[in-house]
N, CA, C, O and CB atoms as a CASP TS submission, in Angstrom:
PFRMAT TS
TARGET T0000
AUTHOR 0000-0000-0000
METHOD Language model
MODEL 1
PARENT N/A
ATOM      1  N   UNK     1     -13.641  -9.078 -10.455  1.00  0.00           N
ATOM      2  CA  UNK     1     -13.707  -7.616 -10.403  1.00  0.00           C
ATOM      3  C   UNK     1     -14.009  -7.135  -8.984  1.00  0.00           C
ATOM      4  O   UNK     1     -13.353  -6.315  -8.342  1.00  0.00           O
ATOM      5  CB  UNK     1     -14.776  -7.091 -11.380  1.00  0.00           C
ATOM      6  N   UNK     2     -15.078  -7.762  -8.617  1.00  0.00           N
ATOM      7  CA  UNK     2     -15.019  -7.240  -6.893  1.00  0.00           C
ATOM      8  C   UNK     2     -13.957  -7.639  -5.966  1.00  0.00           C
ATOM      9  O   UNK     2     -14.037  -7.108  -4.858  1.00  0.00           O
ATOM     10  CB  UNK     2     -16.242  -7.762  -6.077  1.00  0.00           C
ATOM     11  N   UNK     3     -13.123  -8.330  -6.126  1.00  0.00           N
ATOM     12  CA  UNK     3     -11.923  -8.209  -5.378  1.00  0.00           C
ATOM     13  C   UNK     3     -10.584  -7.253  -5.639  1.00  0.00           C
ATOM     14  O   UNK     3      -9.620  -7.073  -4.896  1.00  0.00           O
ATOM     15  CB  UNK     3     -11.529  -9.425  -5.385  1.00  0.00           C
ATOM     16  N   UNK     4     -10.838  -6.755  -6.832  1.00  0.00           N
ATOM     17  CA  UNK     4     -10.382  -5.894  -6.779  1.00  0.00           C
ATOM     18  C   UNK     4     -10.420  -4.228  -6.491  1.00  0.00           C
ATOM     19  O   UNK     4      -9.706  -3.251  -6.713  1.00  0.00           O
ATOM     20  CB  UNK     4     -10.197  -6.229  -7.366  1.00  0.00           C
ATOM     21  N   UNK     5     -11.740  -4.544  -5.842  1.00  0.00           N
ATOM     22  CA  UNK     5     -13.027  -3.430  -5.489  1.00  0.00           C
ATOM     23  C   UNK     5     -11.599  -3.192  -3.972  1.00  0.00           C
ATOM     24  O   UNK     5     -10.597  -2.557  -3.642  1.00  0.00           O
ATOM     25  CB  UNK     5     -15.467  -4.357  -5.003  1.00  0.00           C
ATOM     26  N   UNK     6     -12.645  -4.364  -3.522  1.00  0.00           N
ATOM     27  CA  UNK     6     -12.100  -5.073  -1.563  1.00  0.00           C
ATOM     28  C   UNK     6     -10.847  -4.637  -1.657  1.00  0.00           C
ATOM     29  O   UNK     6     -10.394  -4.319  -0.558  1.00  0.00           O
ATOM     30  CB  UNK     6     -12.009  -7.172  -1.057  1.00  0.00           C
ATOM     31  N   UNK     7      -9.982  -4.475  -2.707  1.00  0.00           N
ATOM     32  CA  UNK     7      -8.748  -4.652  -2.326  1.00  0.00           C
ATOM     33  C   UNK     7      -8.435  -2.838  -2.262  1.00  0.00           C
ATOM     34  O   UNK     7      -7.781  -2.249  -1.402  1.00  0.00           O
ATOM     35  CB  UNK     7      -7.806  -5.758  -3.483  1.00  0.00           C
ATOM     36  N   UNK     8      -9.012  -2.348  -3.249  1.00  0.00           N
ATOM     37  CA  UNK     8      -8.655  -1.116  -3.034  1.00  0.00           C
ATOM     38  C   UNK     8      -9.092  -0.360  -2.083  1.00  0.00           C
ATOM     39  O   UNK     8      -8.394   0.571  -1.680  1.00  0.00           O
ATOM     40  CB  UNK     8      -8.803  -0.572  -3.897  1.00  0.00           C
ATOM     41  N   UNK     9     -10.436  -0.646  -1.503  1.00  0.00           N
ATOM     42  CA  UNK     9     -10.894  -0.006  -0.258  1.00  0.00           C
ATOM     43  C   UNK     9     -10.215  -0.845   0.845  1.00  0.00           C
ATOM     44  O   UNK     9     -10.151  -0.143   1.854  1.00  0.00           O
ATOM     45  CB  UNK     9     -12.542   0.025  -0.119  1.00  0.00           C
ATOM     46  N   UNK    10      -9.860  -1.661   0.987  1.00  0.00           N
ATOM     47  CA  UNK    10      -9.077  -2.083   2.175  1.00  0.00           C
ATOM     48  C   UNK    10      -7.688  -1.301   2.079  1.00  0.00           C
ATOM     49  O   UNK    10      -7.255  -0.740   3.085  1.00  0.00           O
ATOM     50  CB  UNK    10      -8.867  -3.751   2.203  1.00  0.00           C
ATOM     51  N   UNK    11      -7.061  -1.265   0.999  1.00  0.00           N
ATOM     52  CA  UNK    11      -5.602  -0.497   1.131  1.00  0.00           C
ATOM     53  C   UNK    11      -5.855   0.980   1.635  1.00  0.00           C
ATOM     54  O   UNK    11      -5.228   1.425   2.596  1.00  0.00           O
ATOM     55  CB  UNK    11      -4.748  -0.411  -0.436  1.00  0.00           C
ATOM     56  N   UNK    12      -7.172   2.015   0.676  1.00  0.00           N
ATOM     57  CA  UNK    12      -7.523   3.259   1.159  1.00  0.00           C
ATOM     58  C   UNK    12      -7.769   2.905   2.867  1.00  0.00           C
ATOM     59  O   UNK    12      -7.389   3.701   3.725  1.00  0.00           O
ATOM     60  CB  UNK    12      -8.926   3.877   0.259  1.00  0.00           C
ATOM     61  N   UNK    13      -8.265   1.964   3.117  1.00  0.00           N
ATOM     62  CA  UNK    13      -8.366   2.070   5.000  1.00  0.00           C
ATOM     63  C   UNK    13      -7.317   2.107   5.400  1.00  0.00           C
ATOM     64  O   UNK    13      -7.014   3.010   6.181  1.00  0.00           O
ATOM     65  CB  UNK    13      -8.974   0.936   5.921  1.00  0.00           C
ATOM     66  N   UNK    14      -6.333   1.090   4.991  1.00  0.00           N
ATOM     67  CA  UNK    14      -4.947   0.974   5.266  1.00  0.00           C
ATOM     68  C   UNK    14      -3.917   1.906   5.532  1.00  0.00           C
ATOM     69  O   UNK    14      -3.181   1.864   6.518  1.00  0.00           O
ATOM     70  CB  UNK    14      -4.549   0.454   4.454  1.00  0.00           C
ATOM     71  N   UNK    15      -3.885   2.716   4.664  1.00  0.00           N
ATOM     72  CA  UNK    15      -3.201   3.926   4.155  1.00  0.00           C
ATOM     73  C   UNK    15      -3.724   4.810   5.344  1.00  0.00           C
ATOM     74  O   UNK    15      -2.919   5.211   6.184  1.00  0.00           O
ATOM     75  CB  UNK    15      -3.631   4.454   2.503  1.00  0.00           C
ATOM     76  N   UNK    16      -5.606   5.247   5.465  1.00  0.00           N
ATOM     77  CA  UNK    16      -5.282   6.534   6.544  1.00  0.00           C
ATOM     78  C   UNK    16      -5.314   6.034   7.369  1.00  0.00           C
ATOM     79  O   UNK    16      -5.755   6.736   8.280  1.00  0.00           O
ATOM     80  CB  UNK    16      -6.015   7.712   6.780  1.00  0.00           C
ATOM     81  N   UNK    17      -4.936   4.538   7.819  1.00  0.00           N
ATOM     82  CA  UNK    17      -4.658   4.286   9.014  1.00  0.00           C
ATOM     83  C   UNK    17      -3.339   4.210   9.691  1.00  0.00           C
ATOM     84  O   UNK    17      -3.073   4.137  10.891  1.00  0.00           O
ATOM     85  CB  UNK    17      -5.168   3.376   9.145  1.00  0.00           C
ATOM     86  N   UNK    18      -2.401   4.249   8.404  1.00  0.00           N
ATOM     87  CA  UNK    18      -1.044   4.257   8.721  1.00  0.00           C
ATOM     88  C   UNK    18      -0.636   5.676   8.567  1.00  0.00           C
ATOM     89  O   UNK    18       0.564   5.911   8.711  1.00  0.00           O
ATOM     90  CB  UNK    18      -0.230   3.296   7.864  1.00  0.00           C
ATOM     91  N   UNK    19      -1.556   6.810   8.258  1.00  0.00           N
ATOM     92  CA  UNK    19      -1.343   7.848   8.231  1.00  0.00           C
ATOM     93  C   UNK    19      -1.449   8.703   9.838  1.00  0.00           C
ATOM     94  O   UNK    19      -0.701   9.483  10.426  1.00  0.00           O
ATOM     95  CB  UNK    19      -2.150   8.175   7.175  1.00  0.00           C
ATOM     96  N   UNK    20      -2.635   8.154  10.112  1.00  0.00           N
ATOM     97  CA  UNK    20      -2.925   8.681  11.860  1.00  0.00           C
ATOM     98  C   UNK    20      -2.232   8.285  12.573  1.00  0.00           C
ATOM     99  O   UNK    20      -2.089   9.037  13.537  1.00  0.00           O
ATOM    100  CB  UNK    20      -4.088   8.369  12.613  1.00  0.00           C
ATOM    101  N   UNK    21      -1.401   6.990  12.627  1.00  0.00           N
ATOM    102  CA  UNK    21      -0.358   6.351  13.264  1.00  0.00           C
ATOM    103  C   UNK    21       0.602   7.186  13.496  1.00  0.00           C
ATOM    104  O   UNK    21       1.205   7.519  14.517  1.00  0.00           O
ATOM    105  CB  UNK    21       0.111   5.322  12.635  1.00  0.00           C
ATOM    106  N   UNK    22       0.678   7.573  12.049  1.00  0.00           N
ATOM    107  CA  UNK    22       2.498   8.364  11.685  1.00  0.00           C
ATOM    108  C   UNK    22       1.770   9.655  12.068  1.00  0.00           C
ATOM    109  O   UNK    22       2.847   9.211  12.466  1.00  0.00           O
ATOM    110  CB  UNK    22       3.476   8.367   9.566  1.00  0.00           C
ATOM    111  N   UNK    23       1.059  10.851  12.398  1.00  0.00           N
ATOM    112  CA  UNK    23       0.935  11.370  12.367  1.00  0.00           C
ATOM    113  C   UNK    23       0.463  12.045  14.359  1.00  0.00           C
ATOM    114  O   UNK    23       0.299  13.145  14.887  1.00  0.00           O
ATOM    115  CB  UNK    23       0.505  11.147  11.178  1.00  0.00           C
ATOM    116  N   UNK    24       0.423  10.565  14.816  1.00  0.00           N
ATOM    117  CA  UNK    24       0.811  10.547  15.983  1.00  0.00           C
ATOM    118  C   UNK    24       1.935  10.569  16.759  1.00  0.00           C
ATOM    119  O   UNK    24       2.224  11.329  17.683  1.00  0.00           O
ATOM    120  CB  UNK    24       0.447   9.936  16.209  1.00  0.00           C
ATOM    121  N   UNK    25       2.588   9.581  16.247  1.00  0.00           N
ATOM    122  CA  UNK    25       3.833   9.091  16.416  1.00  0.00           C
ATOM    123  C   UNK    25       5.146  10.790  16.331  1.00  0.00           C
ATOM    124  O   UNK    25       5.933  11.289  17.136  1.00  0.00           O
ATOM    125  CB  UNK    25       3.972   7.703  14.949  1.00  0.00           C
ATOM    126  N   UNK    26       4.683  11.148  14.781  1.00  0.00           N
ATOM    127  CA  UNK    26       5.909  11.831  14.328  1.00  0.00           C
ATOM    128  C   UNK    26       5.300  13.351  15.162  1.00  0.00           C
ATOM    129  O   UNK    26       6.116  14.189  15.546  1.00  0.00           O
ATOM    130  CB  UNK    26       6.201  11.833  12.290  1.00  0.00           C
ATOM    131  N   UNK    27       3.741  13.555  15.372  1.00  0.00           N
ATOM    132  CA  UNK    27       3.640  14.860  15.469  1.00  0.00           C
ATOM    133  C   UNK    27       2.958  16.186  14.203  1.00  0.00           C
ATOM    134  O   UNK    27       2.259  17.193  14.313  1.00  0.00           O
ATOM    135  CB  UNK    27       4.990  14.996  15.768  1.00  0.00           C
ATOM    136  N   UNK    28       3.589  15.519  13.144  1.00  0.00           N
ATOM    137  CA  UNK    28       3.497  16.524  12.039  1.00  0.00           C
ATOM    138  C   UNK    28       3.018  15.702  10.462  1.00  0.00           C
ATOM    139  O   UNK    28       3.585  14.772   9.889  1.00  0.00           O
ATOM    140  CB  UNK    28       5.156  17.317  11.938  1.00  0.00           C
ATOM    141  N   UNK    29       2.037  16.300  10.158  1.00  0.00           N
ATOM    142  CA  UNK    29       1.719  15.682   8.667  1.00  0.00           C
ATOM    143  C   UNK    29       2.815  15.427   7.762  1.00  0.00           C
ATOM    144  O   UNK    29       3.017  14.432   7.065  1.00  0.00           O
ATOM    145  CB  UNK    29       0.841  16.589   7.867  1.00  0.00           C
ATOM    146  N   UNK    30       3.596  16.652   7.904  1.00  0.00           N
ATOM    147  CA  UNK    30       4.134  16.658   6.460  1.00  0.00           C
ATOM    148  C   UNK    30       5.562  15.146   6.894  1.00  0.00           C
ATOM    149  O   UNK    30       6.130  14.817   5.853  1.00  0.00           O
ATOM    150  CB  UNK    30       4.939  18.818   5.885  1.00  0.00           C
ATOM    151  N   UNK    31       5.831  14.732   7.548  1.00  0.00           N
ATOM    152  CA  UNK    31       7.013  13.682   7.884  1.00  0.00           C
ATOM    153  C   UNK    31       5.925  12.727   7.899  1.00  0.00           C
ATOM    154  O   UNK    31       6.346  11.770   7.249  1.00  0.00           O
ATOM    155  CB  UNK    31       8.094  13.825   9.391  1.00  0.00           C
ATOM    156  N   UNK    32       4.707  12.469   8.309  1.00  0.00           N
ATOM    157  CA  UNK    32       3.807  11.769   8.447  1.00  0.00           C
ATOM    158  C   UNK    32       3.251  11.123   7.204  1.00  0.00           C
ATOM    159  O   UNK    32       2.839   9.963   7.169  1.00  0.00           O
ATOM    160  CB  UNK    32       3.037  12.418   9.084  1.00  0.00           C
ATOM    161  N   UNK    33       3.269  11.954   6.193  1.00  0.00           N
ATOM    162  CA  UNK    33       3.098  12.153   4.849  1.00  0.00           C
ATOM    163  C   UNK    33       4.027  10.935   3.950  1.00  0.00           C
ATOM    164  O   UNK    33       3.969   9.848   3.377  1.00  0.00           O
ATOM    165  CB  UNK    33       3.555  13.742   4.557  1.00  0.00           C
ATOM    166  N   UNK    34       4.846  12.004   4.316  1.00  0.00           N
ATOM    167  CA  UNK    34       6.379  11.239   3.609  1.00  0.00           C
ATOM    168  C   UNK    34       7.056   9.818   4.165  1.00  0.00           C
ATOM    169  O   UNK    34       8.071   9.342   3.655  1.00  0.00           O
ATOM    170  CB  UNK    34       7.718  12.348   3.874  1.00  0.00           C
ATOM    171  N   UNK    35       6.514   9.354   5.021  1.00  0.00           N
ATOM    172  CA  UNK    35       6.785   8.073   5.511  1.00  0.00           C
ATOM    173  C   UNK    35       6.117   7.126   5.278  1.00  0.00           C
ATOM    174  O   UNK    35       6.590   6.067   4.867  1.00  0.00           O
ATOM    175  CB  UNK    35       6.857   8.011   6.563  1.00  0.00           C
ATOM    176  N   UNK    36       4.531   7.387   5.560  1.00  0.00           N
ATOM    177  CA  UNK    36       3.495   6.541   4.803  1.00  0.00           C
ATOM    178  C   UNK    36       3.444   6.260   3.402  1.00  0.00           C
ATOM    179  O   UNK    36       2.869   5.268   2.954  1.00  0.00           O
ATOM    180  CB  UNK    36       2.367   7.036   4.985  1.00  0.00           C
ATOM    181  N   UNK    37       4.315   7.515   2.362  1.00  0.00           N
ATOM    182  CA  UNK    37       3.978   7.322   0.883  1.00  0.00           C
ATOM    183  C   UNK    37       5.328   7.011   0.856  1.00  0.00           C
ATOM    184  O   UNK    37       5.736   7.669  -0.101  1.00  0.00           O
ATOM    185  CB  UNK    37       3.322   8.549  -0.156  1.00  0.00           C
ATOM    186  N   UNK    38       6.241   6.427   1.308  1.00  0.00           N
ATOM    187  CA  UNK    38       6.999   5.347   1.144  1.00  0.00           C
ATOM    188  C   UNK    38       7.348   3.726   1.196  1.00  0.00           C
ATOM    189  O   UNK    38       7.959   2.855   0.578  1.00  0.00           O
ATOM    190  CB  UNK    38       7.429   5.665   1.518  1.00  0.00           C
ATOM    191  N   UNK    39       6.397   3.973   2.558  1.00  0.00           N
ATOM    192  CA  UNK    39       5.860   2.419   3.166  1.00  0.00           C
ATOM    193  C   UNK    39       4.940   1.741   1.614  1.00  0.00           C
ATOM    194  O   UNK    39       5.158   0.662   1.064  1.00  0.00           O
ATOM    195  CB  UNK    39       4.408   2.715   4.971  1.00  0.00           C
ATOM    196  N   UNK    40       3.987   2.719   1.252  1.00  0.00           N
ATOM    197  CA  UNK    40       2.955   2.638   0.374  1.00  0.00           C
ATOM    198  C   UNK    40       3.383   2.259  -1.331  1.00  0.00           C
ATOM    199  O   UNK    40       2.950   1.555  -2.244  1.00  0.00           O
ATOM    200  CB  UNK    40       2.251   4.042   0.548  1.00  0.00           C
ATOM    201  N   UNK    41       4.448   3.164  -1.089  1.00  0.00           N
ATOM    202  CA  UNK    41       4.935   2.364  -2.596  1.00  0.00           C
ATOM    203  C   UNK    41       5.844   1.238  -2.530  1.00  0.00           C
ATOM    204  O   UNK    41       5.597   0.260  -3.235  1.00  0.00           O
ATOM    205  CB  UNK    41       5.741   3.334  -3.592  1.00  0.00           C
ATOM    206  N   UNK    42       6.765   1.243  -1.849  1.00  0.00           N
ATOM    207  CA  UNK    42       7.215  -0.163  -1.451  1.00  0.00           C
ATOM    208  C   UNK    42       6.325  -1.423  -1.466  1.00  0.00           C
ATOM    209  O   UNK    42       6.629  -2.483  -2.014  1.00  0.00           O
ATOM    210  CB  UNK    42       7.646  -0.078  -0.158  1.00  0.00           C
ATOM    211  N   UNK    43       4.840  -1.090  -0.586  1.00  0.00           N
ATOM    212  CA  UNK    43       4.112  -2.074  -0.818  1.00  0.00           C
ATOM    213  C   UNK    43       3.678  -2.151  -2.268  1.00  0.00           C
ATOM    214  O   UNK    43       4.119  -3.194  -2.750  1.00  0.00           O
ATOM    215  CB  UNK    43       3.113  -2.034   0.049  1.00  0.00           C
ATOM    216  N   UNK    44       3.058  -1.523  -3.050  1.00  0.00           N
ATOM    217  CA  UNK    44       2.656  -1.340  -4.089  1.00  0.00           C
ATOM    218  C   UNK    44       3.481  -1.924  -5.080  1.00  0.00           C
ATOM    219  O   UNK    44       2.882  -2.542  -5.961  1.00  0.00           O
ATOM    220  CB  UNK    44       2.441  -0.190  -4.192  1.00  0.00           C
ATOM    221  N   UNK    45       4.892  -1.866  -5.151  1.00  0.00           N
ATOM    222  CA  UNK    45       6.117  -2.299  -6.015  1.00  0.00           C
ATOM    223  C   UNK    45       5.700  -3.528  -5.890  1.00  0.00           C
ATOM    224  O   UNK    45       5.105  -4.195  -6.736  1.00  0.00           O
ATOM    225  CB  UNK    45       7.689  -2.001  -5.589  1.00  0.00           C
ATOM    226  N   UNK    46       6.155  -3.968  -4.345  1.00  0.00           N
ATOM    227  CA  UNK    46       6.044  -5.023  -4.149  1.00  0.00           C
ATOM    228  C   UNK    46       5.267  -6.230  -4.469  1.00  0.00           C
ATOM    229  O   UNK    46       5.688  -7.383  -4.557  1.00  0.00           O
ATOM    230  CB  UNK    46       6.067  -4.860  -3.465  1.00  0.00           C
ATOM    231  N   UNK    47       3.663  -5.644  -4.685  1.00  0.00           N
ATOM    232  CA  UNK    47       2.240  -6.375  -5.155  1.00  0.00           C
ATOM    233  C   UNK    47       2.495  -6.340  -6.685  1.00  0.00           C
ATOM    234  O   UNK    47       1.663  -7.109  -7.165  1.00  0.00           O
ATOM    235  CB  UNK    47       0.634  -5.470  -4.675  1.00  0.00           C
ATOM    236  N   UNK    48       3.236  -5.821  -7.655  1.00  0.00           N
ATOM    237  CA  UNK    48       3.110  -5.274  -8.701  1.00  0.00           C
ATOM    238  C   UNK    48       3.889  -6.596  -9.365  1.00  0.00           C
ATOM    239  O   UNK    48       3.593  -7.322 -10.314  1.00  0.00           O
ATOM    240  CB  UNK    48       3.635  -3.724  -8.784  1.00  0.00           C
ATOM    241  N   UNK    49       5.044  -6.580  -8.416  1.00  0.00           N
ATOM    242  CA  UNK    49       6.521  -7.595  -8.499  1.00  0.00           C
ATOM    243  C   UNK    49       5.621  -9.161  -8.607  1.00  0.00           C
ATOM    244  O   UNK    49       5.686 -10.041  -9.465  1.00  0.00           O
ATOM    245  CB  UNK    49       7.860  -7.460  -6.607  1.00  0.00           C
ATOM    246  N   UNK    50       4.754  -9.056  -7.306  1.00  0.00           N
ATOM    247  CA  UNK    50       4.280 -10.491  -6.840  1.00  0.00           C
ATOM    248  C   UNK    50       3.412 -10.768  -8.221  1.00  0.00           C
ATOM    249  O   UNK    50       3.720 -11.774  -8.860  1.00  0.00           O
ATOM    250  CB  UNK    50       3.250 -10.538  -5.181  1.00  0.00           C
ATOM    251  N   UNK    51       2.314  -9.907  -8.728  1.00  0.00           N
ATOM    252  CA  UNK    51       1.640 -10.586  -9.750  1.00  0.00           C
ATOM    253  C   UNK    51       2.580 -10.978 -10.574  1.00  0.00           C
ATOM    254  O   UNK    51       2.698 -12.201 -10.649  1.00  0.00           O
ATOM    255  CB  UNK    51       0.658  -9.876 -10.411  1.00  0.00           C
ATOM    256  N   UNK    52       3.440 -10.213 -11.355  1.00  0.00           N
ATOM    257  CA  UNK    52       4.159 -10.313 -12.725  1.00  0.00           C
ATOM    258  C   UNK    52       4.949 -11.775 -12.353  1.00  0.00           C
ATOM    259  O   UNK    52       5.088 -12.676 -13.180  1.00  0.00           O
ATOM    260  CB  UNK    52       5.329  -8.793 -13.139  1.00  0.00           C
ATOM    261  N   UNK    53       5.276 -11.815 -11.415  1.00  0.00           N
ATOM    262  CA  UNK    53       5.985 -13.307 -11.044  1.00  0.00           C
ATOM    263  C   UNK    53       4.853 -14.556 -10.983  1.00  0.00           C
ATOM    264  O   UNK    53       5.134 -15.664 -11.440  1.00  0.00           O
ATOM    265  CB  UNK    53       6.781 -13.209  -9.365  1.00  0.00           C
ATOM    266  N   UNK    54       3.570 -14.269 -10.385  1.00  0.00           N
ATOM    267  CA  UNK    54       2.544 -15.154 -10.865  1.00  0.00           C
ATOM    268  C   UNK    54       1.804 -15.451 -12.214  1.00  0.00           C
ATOM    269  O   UNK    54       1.266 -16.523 -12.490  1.00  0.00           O
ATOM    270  CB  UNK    54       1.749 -14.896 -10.203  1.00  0.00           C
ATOM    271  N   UNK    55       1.852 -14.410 -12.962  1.00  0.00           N
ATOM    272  CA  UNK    55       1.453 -14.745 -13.964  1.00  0.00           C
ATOM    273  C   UNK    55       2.564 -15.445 -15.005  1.00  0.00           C
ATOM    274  O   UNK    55       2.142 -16.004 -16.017  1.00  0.00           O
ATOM    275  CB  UNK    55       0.831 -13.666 -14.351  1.00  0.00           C
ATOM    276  N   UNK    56       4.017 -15.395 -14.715  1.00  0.00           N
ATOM    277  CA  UNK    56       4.848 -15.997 -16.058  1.00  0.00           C
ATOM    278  C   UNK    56       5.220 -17.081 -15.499  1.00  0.00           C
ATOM    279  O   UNK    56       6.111 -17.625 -16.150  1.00  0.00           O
ATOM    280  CB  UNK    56       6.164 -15.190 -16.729  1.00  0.00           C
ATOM    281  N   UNK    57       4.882 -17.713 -14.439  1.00  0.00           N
ATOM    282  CA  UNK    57       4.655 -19.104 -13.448  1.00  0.00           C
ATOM    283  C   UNK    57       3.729 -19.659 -14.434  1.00  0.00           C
ATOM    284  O   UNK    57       4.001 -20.655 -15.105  1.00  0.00           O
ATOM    285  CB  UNK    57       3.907 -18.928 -11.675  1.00  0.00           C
ATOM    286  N   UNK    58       2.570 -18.971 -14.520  1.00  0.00           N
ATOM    287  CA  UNK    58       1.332 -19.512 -14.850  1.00  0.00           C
ATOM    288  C   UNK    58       1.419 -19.772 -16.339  1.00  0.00           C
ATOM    289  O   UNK    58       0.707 -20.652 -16.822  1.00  0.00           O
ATOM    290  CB  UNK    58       0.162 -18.587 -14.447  1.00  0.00           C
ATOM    291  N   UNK    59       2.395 -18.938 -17.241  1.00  0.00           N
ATOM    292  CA  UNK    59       2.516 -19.485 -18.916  1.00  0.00           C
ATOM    293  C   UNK    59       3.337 -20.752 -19.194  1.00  0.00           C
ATOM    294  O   UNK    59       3.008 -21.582 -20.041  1.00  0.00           O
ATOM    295  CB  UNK    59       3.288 -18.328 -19.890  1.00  0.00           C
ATOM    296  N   UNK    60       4.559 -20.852 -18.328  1.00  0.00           N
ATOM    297  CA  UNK    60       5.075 -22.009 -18.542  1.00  0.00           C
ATOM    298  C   UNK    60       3.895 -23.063 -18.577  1.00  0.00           C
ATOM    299  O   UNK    60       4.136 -24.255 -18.769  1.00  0.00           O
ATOM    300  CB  UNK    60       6.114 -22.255 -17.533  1.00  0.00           C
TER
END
């Protein structure tokens, strides 16, 4: 359970850190916005993809 604590406060760091990035970079929140909450679900898919593939590894 506490790693799944770590994991969510490390992604919330993650996130406004890729937010100030983009928000440097682009200038403007709202493109800043919309780039990060793409990056973000991509990752998210992605972690979602990786368990479901570890766990039906793990029933065989």
């Amino acid at each position: 359970m506490k790693t799944k604590h770590l994991l969510l406060g490390f992604g919330f760091f993650l996130y406004a850190g890729l937010l100030t990035l983009a928000i440097v970079f682009n200038g403007t929140l709202i493109e800043a916005v919309k780039d990060v909450s793409i990056v973000t679900l991509g990752t998210i898919v992605g972690y979602i993809i990786s368990i479901k593939g570890s766990n039906s590894k793990q029933e065989r």
